[in-house]
N, C-alpha and C positions, 0 to 999 in steps of 0.2 A: 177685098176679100169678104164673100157673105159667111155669115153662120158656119161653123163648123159644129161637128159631135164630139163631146169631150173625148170619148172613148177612142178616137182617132190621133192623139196623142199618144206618142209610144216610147216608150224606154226601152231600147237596145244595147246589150252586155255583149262584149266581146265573148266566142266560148273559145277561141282557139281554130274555131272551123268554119266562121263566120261571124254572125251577127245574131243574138236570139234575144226575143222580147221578153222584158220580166214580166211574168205572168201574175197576173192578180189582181194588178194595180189598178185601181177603183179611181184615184185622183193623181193628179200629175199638175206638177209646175215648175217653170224654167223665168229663170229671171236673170238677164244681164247687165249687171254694173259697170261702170266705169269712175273711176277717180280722176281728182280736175286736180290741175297745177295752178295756182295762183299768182299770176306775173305783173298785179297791179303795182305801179308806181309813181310817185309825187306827178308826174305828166301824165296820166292818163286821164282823158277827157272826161270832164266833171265830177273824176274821183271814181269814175266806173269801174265795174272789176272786169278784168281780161284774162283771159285764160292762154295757158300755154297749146297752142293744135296740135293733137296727135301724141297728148304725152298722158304720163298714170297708168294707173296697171287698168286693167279690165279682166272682169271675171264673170263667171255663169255659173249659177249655184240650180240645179234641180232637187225636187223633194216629190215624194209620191206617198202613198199612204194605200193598203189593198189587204187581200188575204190571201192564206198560204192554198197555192192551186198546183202548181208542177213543181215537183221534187226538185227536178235538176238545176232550174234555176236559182231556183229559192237556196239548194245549195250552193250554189256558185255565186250567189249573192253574200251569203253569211261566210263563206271563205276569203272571197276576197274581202271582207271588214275584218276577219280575222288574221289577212297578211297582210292588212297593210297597204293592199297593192294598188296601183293606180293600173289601172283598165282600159282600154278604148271604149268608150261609146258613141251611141248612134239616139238622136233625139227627135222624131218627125214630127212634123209639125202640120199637121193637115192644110193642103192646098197653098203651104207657105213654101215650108223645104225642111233643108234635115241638118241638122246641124250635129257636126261630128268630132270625136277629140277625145286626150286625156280627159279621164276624172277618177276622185277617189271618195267612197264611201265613208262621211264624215259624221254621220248617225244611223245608227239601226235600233230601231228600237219594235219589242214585242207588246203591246197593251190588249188585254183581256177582259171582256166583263163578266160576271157571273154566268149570266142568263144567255152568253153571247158568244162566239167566235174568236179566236185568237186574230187578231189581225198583227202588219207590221208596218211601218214609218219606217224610209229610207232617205238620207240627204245626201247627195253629192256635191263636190266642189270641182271646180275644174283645175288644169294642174298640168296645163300646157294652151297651146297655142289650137284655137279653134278651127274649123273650116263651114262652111254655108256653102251648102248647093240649093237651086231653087227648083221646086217641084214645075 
């Protein structure tokens, strides 16, 4: 994969009628974890540690950080942290692919500076079972 444009990064909200990109988002990052099971025991080869294949949970946490640009999203952003809801999104990943799924808004936060623009900070957790399609 060469170089990509960060901007080509995209968070996509379910509205009900498709897929719409949260507008504004200036930074974007997607990280997936996985947890290991530990199956070391008095016979494993020179005390090595061995893991269980294909077990632990695995998760995808995204966060983004932008300013406030289209109404519609921005409220349907702050609704859905205000129920609670877990959503479909859509996560593209330039020239890689798009990775799609439950998640649920697990921070929102508004930070301000005097001289400066209201901006907001959003984190999501995922809160199902993934899918990867490759571009």
């Amino acid at each position: 994969m060469t170089a990509q444009k960060g901007k080509d990064l995209l968070v996509k909200i379910a509205d009900g009628a498709g897929f719409v990109t949260v507008a504004g988002l200036r930074s974007r990052r997607i990280a997936f974890n996985a947890e290991t099971v530990d199956i070391t025991h008095a016979e494993s080869a020179n005390r090595w540690r061995e893991l269980l294949d294909g077990a632990g949970v695995k998760r995808a946490a995204v966060s983004g950080r932008g300013l406030f640009k289209d109404a519609a999203t921005d409220a349907l952003m702050r609704q859905t942290f205000f129920d609670g809801a877990v959503k479909n999104y859509q996560i593209v990943i330039p020239d890689f692919g798009t990775v799609a799924g439950a998640f649920q808004i697990t921070n929102l936060e508004f930070p301000g500076e005097h001289n400066g623009e209201v901006t907001y900070e959003v984190a999501l957790e995922s809160a199902g079972e993934l899918t990867f399609s490759a571009h």
